[in-house]
C-alpha positions as CSV (number, residue, x, y, z in Angstrom):
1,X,-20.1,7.7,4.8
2,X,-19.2,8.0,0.9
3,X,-18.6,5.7,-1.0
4,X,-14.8,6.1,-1.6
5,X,-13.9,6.7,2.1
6,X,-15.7,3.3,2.6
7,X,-12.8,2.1,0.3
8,X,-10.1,3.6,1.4
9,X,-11.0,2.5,4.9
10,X,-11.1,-1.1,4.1
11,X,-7.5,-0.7,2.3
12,X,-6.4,0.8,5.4
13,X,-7.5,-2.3,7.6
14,X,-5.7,-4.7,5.4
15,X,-2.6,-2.4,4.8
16,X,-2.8,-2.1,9.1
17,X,-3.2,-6.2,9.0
18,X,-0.7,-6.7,7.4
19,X,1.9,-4.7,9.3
20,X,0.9,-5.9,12.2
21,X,1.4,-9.9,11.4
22,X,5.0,-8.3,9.6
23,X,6.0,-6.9,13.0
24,X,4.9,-10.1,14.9
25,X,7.0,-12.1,12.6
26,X,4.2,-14.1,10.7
27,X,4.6,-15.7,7.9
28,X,0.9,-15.7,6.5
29,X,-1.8,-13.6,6.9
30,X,-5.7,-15.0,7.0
31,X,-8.7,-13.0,5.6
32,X,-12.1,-14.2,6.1
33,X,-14.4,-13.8,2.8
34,X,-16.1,-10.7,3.7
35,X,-13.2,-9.2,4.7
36,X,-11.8,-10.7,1.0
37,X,-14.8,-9.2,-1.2
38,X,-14.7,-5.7,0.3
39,X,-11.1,-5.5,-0.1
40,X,-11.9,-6.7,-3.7
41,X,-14.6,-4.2,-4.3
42,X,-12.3,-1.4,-3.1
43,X,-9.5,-2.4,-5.4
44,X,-11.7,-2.6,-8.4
45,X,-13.6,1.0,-7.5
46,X,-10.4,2.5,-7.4
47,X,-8.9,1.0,-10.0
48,X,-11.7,1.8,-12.1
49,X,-11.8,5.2,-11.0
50,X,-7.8,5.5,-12.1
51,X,-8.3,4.6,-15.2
52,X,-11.2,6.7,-15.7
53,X,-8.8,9.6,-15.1
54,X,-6.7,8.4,-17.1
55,X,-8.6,8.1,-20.1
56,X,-9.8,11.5,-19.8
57,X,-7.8,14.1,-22.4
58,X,-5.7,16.7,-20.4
59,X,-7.8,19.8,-20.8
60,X,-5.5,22.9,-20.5
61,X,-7.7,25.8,-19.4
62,X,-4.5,28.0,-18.0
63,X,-4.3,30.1,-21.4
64,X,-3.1,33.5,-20.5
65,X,-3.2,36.4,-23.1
66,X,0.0,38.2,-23.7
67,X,-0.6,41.7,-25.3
68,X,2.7,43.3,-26.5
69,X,3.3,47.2,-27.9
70,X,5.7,47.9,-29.8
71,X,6.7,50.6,-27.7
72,X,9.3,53.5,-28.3
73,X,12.8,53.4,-28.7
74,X,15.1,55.9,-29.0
């Protein structure tokens, strides 16, 4: 499994935690500490990756060439 579905996944489980303990009307929600440090190391991966992108220049490579005659008129 890569690396970013690995993240995703734990994201999902704590998104999916939490609705469940909103539906059931509770008002916390408890996370051991491995549960805690993956959900930290997805955050920061992702993050990370974001702001990678971010950083990155916008590179336009969609340059079209537009030839004109000056054709005929009469």
């Amino acid at each position: 499994m890569s690396t970013k579905i690995d993240n995703t996944l734990h994201l999902k489980n704590f998104i999916e935690d939490i609705n469940r303990a909103d539906n059931s009307r509770q008002k916390e929600v408890v996370v051991n500490i491995e549960t805690a440090k993956r959900l930290r190391n997805s955050l920061t991966s992702l993050l990370l990756t974001l702001v990678e992108l971010q950083s990155k220049p916008v590179q336009n490579n969609d340059v079209s060439d537009v030839n004109m005659d000056g054709g005929a008129f009469k």
